[in-house]
Structures are given as structure tokens and as C-alpha cells.
N, C-alpha and C positions, 0 to 999 in steps of 0.2 A: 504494500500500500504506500503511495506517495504522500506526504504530506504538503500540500499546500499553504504559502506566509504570503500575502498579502502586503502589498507596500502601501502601509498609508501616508501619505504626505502631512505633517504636521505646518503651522505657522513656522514663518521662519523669525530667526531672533532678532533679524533688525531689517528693515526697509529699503531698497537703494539709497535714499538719502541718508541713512546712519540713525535716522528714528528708532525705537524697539516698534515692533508689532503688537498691537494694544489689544488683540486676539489673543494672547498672552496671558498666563493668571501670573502671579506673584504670591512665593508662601509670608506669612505675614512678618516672619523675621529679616526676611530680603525685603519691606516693604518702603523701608525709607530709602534705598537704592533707586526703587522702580518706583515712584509714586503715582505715575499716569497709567499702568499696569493693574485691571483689578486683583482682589483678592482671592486666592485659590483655599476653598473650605473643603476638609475630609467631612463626610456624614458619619458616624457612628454605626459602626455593625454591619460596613457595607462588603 
């Protein structure tokens, strides 16, 4: 049996002009680094 992996294309991490991509979460202790980045929340029990 083959196994098949799929490429998925994520955001990329900066823009042609050097901007971050605001598709991007940020975990909240990187948060003062990235501040136009929103926040990236775990849920509980996932």
C-alpha cells in the first residue's frame, strides 16, 4: 500500500515587501515581537 502526503501550502512568513503575513497567528509570548499578527489560542482537550 502507498501512502499518500499531500502538500499543503501554508502563509508565507513575510510578503514581497518585507511585511509579515497577517494570515499568521502569533503565540502570545512572541506577541510583543508580532503585534499586527493575531493571537494563536490552543482549545482544551483538542
Amino acid at each position: 500500500m502507498i501512502k499518500v502526503e499531500a502538500i499543503k501550502p501554508g502563509p508565507k512568513p513575510k510578503k514581497e515587501d518585507g511585511t509579515p503575513d497577517e494570515r499568521r497567528r502569533v503565540n502570545p509570548e512572541n506577541k510583543p515581537k508580532y503585534p499586527k499578527l493575531k493571537p494563536h489560542n490552543h482549545k482544551r482537550n483538542d
